[in-house]
LOLUMZA-729085 format. One record per residue: residue number from 1; x, y, z of N, C-alpha, C in turn; residue in three letters. Coordinates in nm, 3 decimals, decimal comma, always signed. Example, Ala and Ser with C-alpha at 12.3 -4.5 7.8 and 13.67 -1.06 7.14 Angstrom:
BEGIN
+-----+---------+---------+---------+---------+---------+---------+---------+---------+---------+-----+
:   n :    n.xx :    n.yy :    n.zz :   ca.xx :   ca.yy :   ca.zz :    c.xx :    c.yy :    c.zz : res :
+-----+---------+---------+---------+---------+---------+---------+---------+---------+---------+-----+
:   1 :  +1,319 :  -0,569 :  +0,780 :  +1,230 :  -0,450 :  +0,780 :  +1,320 :  -0,330 :  +0,780 : ALA :
:   2 :  +1,285 :  -0,225 :  +0,708 :  +1,367 :  -0,106 :  +0,714 :  +1,290 :  +0,003 :  +0,787 : SER :
+-----+---------+---------+---------+---------+---------+---------+---------+---------+---------+-----+
end
This chain:
BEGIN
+-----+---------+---------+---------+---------+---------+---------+---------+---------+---------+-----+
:   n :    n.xx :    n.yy :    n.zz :   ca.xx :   ca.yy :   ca.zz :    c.xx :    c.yy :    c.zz : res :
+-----+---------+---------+---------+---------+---------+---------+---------+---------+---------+-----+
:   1 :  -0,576 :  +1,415 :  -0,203 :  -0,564 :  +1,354 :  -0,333 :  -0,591 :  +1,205 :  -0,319 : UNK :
:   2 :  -0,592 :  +1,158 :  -0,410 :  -0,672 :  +1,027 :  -0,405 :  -0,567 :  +0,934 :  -0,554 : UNK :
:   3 :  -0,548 :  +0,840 :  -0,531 :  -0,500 :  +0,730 :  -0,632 :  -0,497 :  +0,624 :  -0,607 : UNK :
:   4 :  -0,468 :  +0,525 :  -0,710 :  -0,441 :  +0,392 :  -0,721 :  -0,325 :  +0,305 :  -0,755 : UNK :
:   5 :  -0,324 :  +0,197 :  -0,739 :  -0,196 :  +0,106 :  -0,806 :  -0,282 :  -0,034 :  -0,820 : UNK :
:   6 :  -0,208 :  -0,125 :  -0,932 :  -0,285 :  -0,201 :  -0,949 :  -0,152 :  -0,289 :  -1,024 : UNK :
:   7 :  -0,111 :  -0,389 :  -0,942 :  -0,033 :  -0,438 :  -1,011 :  +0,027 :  -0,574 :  -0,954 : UNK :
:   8 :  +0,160 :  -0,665 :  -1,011 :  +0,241 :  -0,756 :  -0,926 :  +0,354 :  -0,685 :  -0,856 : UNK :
:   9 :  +0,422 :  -0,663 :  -0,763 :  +0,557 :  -0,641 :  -0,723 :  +0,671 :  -0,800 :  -0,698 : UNK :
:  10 :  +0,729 :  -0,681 :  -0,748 :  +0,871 :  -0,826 :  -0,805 :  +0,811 :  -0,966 :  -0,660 : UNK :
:  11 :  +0,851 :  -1,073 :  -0,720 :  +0,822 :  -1,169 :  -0,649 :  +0,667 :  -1,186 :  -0,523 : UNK :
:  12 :  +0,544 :  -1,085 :  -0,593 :  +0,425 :  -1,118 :  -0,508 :  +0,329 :  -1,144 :  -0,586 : UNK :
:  13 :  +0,221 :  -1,176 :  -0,529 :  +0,136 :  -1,147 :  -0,562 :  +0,017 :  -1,035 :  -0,615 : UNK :
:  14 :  -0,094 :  -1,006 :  -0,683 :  -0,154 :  -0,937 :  -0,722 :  -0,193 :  -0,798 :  -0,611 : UNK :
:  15 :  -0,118 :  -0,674 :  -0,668 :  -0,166 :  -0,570 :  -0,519 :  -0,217 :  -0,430 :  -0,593 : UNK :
:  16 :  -0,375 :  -0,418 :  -0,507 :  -0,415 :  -0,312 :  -0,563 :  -0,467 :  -0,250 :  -0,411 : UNK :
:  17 :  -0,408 :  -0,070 :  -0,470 :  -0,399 :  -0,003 :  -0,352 :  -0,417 :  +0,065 :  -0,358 : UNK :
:  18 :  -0,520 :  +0,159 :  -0,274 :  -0,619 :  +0,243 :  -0,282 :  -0,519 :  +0,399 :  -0,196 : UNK :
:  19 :  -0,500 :  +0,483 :  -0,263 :  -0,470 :  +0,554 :  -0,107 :  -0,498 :  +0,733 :  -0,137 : UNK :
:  20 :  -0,496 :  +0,798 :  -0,013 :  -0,593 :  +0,936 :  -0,008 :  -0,504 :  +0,975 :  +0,086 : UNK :
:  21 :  -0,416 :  +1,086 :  +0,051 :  -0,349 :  +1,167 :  +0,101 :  -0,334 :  +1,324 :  +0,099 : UNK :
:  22 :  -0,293 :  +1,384 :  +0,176 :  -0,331 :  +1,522 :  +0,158 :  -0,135 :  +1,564 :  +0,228 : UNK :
:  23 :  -0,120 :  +1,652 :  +0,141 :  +0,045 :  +1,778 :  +0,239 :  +0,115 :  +1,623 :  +0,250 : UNK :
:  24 :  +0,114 :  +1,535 :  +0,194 :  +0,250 :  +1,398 :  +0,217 :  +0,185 :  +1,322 :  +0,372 : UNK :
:  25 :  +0,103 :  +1,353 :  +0,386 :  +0,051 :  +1,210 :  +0,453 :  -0,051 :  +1,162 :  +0,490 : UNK :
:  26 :  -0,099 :  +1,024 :  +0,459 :  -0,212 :  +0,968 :  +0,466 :  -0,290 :  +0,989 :  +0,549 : UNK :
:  27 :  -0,410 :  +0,948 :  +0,462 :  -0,546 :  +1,018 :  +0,505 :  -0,586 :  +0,842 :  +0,528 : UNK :
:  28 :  -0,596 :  +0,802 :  +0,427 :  -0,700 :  +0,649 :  +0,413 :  -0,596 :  +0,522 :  +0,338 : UNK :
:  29 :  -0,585 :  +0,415 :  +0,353 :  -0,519 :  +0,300 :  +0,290 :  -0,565 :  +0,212 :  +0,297 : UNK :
:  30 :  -0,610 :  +0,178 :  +0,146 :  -0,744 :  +0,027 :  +0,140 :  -0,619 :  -0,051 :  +0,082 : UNK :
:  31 :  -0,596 :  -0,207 :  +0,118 :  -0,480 :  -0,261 :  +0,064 :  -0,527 :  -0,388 :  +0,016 : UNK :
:  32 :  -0,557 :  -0,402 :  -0,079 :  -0,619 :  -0,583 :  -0,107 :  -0,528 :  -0,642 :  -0,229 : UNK :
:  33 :  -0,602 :  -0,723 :  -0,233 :  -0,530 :  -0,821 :  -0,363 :  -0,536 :  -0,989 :  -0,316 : UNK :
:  34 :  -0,440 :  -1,026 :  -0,442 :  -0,432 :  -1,190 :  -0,380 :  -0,330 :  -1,252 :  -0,331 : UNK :
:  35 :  -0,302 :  -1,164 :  -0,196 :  -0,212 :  -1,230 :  -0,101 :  -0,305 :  -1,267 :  +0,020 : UNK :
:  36 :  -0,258 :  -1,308 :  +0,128 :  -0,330 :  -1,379 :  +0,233 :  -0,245 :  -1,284 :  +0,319 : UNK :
:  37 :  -0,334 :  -1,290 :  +0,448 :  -0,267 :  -1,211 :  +0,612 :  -0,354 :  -1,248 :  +0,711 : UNK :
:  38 :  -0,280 :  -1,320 :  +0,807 :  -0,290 :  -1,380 :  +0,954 :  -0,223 :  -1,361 :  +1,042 : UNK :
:  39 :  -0,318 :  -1,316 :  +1,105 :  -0,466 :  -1,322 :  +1,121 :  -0,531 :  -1,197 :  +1,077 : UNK :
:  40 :  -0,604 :  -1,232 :  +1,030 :  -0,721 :  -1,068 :  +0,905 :  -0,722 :  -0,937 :  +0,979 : UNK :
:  41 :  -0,774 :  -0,984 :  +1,147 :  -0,810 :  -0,865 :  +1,214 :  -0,765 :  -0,810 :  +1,206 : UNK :
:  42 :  -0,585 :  -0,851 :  +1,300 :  -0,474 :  -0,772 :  +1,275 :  -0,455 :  -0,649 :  +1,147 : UNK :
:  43 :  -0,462 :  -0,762 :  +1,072 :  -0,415 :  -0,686 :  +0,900 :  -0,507 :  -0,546 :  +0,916 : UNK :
:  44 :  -0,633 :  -0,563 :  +0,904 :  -0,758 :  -0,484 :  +0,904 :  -0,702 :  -0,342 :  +1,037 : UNK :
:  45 :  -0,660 :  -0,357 :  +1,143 :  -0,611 :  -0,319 :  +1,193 :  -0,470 :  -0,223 :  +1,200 : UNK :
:  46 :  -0,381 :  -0,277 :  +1,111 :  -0,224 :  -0,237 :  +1,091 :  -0,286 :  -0,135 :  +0,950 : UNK :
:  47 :  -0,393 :  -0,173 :  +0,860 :  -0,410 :  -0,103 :  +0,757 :  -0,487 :  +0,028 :  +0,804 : UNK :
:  48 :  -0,578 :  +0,023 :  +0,936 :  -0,605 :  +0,145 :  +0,956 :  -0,511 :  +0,282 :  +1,040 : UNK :
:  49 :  -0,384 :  +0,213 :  +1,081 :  -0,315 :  +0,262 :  +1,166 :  -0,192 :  +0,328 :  +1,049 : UNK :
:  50 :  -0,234 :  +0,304 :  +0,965 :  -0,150 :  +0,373 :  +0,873 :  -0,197 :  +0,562 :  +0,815 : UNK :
:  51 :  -0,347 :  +0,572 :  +0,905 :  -0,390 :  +0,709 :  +0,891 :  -0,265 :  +0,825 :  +0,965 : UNK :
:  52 :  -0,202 :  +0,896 :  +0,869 :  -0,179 :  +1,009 :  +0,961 :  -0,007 :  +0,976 :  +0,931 : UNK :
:  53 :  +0,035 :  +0,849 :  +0,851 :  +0,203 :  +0,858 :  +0,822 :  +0,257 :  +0,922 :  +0,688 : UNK :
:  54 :  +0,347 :  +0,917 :  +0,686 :  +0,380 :  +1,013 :  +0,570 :  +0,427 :  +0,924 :  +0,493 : UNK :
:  55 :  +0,356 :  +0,960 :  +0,382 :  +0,355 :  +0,842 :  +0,228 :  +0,493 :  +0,767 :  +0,208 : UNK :
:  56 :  +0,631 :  +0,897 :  +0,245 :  +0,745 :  +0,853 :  +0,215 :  +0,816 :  +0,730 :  +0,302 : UNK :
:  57 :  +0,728 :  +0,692 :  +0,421 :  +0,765 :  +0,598 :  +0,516 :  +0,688 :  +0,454 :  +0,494 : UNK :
:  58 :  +0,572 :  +0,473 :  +0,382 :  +0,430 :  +0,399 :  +0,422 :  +0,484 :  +0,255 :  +0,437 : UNK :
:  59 :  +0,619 :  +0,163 :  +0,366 :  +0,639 :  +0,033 :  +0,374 :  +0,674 :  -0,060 :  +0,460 : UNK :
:  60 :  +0,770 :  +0,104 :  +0,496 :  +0,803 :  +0,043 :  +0,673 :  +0,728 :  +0,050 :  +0,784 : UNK :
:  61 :  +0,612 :  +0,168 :  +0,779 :  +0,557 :  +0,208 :  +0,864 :  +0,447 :  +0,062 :  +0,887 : UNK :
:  62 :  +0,371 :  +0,044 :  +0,787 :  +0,353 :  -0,109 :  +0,741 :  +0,392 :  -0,227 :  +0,805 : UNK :
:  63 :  +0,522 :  -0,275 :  +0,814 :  +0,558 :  -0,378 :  +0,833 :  +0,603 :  -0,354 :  +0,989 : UNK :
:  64 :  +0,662 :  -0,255 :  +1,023 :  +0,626 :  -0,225 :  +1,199 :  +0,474 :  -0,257 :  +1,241 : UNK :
:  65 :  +0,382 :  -0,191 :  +1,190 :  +0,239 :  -0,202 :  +1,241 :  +0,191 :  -0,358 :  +1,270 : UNK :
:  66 :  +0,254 :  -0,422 :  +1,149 :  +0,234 :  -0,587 :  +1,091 :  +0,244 :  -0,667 :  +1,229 : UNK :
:  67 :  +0,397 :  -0,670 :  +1,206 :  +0,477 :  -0,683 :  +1,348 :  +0,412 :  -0,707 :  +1,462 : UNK :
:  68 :  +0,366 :  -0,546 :  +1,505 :  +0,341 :  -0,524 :  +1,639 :  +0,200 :  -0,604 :  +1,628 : UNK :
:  69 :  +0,141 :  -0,671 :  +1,551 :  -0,005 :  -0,714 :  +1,583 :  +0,048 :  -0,890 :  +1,547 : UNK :
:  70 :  +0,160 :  -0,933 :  +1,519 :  +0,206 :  -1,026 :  +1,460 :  +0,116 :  -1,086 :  +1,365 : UNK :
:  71 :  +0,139 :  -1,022 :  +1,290 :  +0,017 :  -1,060 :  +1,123 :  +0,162 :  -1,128 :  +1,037 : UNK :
:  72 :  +0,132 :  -1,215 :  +0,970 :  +0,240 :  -1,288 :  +0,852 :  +0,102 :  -1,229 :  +0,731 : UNK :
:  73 :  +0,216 :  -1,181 :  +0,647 :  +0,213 :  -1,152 :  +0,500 :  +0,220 :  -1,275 :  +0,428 : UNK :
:  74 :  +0,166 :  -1,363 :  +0,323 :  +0,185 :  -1,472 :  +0,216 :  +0,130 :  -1,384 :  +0,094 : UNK :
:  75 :  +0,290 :  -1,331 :  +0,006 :  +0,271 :  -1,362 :  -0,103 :  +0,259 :  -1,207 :  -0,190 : UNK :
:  76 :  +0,312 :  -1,146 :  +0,002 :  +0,339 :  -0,959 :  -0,047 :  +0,402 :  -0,924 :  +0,059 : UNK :
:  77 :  +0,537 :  -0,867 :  +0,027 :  +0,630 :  -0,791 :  +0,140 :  +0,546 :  -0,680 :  +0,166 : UNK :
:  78 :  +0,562 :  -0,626 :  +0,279 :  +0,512 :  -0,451 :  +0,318 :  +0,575 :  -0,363 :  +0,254 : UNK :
:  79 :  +0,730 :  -0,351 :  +0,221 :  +0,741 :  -0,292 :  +0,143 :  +0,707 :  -0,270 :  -0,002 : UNK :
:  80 :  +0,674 :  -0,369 :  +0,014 :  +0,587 :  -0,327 :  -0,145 :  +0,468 :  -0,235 :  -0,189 : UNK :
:  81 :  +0,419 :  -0,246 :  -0,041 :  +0,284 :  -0,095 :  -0,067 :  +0,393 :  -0,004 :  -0,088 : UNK :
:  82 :  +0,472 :  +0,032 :  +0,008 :  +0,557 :  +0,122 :  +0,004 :  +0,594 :  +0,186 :  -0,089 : UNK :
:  83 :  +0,636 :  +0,102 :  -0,203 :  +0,727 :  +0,147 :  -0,397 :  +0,563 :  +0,187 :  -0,465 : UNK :
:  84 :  +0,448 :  +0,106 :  -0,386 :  +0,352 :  +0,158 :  -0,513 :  +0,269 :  +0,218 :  -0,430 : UNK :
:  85 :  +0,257 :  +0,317 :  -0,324 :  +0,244 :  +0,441 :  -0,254 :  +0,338 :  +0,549 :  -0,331 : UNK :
:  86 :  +0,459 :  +0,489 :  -0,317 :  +0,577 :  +0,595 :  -0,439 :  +0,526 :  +0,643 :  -0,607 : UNK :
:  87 :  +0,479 :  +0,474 :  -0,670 :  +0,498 :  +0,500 :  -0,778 :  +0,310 :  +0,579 :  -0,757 : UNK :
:  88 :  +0,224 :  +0,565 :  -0,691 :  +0,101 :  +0,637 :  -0,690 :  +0,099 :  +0,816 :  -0,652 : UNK :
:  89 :  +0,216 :  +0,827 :  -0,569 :  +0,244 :  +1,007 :  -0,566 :  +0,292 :  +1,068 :  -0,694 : UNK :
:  90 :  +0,371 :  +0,989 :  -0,755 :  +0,477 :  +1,030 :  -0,846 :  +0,350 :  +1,041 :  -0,962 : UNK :
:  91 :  +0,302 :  +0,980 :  -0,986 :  +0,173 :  +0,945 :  -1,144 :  +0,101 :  +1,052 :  -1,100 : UNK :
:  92 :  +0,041 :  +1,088 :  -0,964 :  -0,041 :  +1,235 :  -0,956 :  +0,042 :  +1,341 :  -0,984 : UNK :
:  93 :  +0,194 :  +1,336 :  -0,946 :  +0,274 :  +1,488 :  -0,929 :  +0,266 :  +1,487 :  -1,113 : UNK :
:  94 :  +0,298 :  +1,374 :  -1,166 :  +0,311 :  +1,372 :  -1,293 :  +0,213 :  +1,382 :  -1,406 : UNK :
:  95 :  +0,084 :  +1,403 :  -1,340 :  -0,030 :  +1,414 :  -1,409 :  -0,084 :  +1,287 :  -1,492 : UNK :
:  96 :  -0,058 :  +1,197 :  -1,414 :  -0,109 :  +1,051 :  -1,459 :  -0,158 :  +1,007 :  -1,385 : UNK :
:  97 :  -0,280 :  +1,057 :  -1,271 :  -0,325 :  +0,990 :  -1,173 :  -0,430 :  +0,870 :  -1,219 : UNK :
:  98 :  -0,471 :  +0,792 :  -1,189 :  -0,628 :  +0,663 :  -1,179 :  -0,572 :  +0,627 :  -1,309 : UNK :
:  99 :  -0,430 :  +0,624 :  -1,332 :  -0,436 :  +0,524 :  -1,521 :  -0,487 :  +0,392 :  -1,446 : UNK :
: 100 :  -0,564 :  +0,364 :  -1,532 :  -0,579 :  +0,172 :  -1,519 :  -0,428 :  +0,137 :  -1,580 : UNK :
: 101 :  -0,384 :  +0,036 :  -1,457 :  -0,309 :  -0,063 :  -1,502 :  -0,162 :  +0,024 :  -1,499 : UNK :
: 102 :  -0,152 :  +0,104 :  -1,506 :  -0,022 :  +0,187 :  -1,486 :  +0,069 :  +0,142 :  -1,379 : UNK :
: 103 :  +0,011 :  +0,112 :  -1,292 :  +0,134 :  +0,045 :  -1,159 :  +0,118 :  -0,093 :  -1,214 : UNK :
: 104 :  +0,102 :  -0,162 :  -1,295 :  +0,152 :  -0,333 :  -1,340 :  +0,301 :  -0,352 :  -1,351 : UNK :
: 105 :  +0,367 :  -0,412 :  -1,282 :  +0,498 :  -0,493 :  -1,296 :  +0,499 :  -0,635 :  -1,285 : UNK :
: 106 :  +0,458 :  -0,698 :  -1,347 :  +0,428 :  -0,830 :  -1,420 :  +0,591 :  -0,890 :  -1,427 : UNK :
+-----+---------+---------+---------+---------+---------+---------+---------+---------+---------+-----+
end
């Protein structure tokens, strides 16, 4: 399955998040927006190592990966993919998958 989020999380910046999962755990996680991460590689790196976890872990699983490559986040906690990995399962189980703008918390 395949969805999106597209939104602010309390106190960040702009996060839109791509993700493709199959049986509860990730397949693919594209993570952009307008926060910053240093060093990129890393980031680019911690975002592909997220193939193969289970959606219900994705924020922490995230910010371990972060960690271990010592990448700093400006302007988006890891847990925040995390709630909108949540709120992106929940909109497919619920038959609201790809709304534009549906994950906004402004």
């Amino acid at each position: 399955m395949t969805g999106s989020y597209i939104g602010k999380p309390a106190g960040g910046k702009l996060l839109r998040l791509t993700l493709d999962w199959q049986d509860g755990l990730i397949l693919r996680a594209a993570i952009r927006g307008d926060f910053f991460a240093h060093p990129e590689d890393g980031f680019d790196e911690a975002e592909a190592a997220l193939a193969g976890t289970p959606v219900s872990v994705l924020g922490a699983t995230f910010a371990r990966e972060l960690a271990a490559r010592g990448v700093r986040l400006f302007g988006l906690a890891p847990e925040s993919v995390g709630i909108a990995a949540a709120d992106i399962v929940a909109r497919e189980r619920d038959g609201h998958a790809e709304k534009p703008g549906s994950g906004d918390h402004e």
